[in-house]
C-alpha positions as CSV (number, residue, x, y, z in Angstrom):
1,X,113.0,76.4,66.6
2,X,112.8,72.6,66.5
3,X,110.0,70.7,66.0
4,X,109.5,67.5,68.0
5,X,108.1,64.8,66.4
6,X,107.5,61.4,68.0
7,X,106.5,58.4,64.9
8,X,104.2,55.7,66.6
9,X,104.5,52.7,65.0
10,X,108.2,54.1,63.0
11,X,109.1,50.1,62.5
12,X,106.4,49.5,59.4
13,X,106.8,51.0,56.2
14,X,105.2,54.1,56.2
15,X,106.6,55.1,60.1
16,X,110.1,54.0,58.4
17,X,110.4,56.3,56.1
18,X,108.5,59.0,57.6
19,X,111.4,58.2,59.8
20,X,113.6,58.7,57.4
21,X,112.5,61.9,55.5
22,X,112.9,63.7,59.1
23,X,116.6,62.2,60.6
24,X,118.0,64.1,57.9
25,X,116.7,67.4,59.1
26,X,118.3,69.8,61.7
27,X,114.9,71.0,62.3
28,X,113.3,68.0,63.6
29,X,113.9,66.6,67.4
30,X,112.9,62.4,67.0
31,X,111.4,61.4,70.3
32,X,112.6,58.0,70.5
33,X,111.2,55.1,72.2
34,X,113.0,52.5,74.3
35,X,112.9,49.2,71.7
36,X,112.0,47.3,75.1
37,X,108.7,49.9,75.7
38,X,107.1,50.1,72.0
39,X,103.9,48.2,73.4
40,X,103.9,50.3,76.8
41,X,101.0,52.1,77.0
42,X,102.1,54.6,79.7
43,X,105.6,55.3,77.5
44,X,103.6,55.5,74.4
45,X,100.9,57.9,76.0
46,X,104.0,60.1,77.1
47,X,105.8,60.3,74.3
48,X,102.5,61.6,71.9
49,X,101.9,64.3,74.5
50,X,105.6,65.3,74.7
51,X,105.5,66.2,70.6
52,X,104.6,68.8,68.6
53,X,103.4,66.6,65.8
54,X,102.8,62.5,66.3
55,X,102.8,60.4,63.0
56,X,100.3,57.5,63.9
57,X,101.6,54.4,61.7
58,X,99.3,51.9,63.2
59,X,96.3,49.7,62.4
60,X,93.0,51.8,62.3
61,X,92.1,49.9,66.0
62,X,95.7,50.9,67.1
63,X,95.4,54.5,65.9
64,X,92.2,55.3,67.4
65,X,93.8,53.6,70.7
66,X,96.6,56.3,70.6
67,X,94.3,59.1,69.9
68,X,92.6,58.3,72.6
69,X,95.7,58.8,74.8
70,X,96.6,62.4,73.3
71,X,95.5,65.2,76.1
72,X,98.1,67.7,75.0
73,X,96.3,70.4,73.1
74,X,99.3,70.9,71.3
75,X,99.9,68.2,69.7
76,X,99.1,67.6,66.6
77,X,98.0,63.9,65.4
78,X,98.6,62.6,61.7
79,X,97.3,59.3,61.4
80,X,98.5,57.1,58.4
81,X,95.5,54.4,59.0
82,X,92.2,54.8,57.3
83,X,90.1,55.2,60.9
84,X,89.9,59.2,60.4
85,X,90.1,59.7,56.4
86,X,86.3,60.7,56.5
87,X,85.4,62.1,60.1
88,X,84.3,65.6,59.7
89,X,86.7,65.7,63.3
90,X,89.9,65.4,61.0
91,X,90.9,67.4,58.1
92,X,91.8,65.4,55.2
93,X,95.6,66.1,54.7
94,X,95.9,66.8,50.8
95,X,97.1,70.7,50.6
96,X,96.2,70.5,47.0
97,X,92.6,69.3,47.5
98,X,90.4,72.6,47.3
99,X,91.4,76.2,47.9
100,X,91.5,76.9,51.7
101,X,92.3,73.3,52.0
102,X,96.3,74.9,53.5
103,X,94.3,77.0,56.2
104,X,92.4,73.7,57.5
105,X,96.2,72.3,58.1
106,X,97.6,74.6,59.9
107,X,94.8,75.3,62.2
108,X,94.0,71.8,62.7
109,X,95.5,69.2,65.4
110,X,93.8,66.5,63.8
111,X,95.0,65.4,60.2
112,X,93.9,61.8,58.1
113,X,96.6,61.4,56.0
114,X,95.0,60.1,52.5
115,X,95.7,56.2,51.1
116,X,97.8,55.8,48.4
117,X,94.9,54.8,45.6
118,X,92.8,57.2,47.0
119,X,95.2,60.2,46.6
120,X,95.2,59.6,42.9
121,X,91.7,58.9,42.2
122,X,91.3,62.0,44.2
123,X,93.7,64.2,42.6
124,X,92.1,63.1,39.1
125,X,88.7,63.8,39.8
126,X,87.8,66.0,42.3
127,X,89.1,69.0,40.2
128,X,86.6,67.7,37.4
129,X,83.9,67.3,39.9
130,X,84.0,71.2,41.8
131,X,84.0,72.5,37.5
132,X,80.8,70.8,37.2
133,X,82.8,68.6,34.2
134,X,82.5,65.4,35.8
135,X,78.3,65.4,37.5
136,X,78.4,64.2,41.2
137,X,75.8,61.3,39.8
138,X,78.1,60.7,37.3
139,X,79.0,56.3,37.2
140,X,83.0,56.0,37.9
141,X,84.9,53.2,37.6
142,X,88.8,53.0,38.0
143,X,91.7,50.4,38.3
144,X,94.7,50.5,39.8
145,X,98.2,48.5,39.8
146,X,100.1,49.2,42.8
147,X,103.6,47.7,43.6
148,X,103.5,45.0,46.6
149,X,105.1,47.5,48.8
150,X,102.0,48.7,49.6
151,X,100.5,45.9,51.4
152,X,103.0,45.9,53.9
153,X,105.8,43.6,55.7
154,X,103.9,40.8,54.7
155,X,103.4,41.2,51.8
156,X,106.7,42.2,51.3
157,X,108.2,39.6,52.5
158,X,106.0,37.1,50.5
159,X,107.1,38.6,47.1
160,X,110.8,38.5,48.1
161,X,111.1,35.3,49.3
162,X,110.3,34.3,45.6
163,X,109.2,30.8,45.2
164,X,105.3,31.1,44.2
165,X,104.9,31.4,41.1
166,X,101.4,33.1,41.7
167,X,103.1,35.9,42.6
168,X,104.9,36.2,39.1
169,X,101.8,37.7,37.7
170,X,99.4,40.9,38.9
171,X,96.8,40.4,40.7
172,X,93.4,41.7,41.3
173,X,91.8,42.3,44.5
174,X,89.3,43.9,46.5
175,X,86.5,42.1,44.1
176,X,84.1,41.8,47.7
177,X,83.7,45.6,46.2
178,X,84.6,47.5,49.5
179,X,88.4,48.3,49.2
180,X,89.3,50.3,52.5
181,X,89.9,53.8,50.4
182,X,86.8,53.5,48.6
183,X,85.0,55.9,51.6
184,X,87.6,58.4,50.8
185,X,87.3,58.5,47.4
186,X,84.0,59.2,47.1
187,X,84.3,61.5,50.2
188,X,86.8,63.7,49.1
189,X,85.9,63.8,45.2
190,X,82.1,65.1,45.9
191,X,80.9,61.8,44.0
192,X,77.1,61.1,45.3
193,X,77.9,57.2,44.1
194,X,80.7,54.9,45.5
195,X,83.0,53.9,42.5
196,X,83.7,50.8,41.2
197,X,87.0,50.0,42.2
198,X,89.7,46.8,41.1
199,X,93.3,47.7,42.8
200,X,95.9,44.9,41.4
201,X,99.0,44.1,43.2
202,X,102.2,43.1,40.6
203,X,105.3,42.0,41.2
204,X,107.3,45.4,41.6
205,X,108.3,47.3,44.9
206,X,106.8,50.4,44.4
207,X,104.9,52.9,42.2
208,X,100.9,52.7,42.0
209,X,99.0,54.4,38.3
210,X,95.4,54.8,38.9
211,X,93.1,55.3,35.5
212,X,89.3,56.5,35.7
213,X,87.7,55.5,31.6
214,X,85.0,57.9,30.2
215,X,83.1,58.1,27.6
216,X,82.5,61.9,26.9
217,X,78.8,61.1,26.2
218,X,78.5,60.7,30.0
219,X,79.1,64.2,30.6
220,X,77.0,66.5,29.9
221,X,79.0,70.0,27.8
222,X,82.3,68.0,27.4
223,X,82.9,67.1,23.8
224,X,87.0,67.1,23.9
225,X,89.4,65.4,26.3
226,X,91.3,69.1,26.1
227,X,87.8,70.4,27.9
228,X,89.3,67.8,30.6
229,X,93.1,68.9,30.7
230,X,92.0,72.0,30.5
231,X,90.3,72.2,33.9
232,X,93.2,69.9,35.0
233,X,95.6,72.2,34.3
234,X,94.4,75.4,35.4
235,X,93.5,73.6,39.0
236,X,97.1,72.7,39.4
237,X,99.0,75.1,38.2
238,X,100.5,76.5,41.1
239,X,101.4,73.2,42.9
240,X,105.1,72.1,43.0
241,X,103.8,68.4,43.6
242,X,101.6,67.9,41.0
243,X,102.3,68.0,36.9
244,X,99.6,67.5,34.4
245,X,101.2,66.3,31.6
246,X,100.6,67.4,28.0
247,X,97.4,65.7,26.2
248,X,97.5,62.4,25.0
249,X,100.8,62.5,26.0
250,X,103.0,62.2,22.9
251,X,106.4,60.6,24.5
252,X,103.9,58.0,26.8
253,X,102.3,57.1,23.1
254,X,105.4,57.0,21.5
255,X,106.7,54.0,23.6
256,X,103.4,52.4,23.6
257,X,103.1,52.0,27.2
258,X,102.4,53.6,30.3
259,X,105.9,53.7,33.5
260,X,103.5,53.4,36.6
261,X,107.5,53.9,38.6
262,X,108.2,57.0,37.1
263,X,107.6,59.1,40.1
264,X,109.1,56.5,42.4
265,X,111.6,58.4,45.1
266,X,109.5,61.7,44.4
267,X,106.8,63.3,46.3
268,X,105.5,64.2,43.0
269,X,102.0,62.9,41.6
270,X,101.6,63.4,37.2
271,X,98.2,63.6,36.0
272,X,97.5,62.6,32.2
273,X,94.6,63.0,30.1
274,X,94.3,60.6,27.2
275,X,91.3,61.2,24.4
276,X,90.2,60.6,21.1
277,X,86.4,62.1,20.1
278,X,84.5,60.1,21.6
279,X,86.3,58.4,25.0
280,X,88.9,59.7,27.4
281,X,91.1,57.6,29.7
282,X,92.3,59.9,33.1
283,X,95.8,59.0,34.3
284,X,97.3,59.3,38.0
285,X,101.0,57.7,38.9
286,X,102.8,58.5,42.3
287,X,105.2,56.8,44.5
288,X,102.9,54.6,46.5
289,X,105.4,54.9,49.7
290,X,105.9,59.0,48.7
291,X,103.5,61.1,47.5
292,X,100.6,58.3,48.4
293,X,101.6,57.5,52.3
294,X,105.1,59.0,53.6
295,X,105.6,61.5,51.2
296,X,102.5,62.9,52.5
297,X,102.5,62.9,55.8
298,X,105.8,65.3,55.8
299,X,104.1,67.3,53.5
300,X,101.2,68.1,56.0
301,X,103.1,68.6,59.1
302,X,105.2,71.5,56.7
303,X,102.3,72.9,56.0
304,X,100.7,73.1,59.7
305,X,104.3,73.8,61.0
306,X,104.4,76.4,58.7
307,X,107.5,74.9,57.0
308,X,108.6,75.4,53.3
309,X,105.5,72.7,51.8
310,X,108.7,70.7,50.0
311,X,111.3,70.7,53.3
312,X,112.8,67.5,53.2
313,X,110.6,66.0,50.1
């Protein structure tokens, strides 16, 4: 049977490619909206109740808006924007967040899909958090350099219009201290404090590396970063989409520096643990258009369809 899927919002980045991942697959029926209606309320409102599963790829105002107009039982929401990621009304849709977390999918018509940052933050620590490795009161900081992708048309356009030579260099941001995925992050990781968090956009399309510094002192029982691979490791040892790379990763040391694209065109997300005896340095890289927006969204309807997770990925 087919599944029909109606994107809201399919002409931004992430409804684009959502768009994308699905035209290739004899299993999805694309509800389509008239180019002339995309801002009709009552053509909107009928297409969401007329799918099995609707992508929402809009501002958070925009998504709740469309919500709103869903009184089909059966159809199930995913909404890209960041208006859901915490209500206890939504599940969060990361399969590989907590055992059990697959069974919330499926039953649910109501999936946040997670932000791109927040995905890897998440991934790194909420395995370390559940083993009692990282202490819920535990201080986190974390940085991560994103390609400009991420910040949408815009932004896009700005960078490849070239001319500014601001935009030849990364750049910092969210320094009012209240980036949009910081509720998510501490949310979904079981943190009782809100991280400190500097995202920095350069000058590359796509590919985001989030990295979380520790000192081991800080947590209480660790006294090797292998204590912190370990736990890694065995958390995600069963999941197609995530690889936890070896310790101190020999062939990243080796060339001195870290590839934050190396997962680009992948749904995959690599997790590294870098140590010496005293500090550790965690490690997340995904595609920031795959695994950490598009990528992601597929992967939860599969799973609530009740699809192979990896169909079309």
């Amino acid at each position: 049977m087919t599944t029909r899927v109606y994107v809201d919002g399919q002409e931004g980045t992430t409804g684009l490619r959502i768009h994308d991942y699905l035209a290739r697959r004899g299993d999805i029926d694309l509800l389509r909206i008239d180019p002339d209606k995309r801002k009709d309320p009552a053509e909107r409102a009928r297409l969401l109740n007329a799918a099995d599963v609707a992508f929402l790829c809009l501002p958070d105002a925009a998504s709740r808006e469309a919500a709103a107009m869903v009184t089909n039982p059966n159809t199930c929401l995913i909404d890209a924007s960041t208006a859901h990621r915490t209500s206890p009304e939504w599940v969060f849709g990361m399969p590989e967040l907590a055992p059990g977390q697959r069974d919330l999918l499926r039953r649910s018509k109501r999936i946040s899909n997670p932000g791109c940052h927040a995905s890897a933050f998440i991934l790194l620590l909420r395995p370390l958090v559940d083993a009692g490795l990282v202490p819920a009161d535990t201080p986190i900081t974390a940085t991560s350099i994103t390609g400009y992708s991420g910040g949408g048309k815009k932004m896009i356009d700005e960078y490849q219009s070239g001319g500014d030579p601001a935009l030849t260099a990364p750049r910092p941001y969210g320094l009012a201290l209240a980036h949009k995925h910081l509720p998510e992050m501490k949310a979904h990781t079981g943190l009782r404090e809100t991280p400190v968090f500097m995202p920095i956009v350069a000058n590359f399309y796509k590919g985001l590396a989030v990295s979380v510094p520790l000192h081991l002192s800080q947590l209480p029982g660790i006294t090797t970063g292998a204590q912190l691979h370990d736990a890694l490791s065995a958390r995600y040892a069963q999941e197609r989409f995530v690889r936890v790379m070896p310790l101190s990763d020999p062939q990243t040391l080796a060339s001195g520096f870290f590839d934050v694209q190396a997962c680009n065109d992948t749904n995959r997300v690599d997790l590294f643990v870098f140590a010496n005896d005293r500090q550790a340095i965690l490690m997340a890289r995904l595609d920031n258009l795959g695994k950490g927006a598009s990528g992601a969204a597929v992967q939860a309807m599969n799973v609530h369809t009740g699809k192979d997770e990896a169909l079309g990925l």
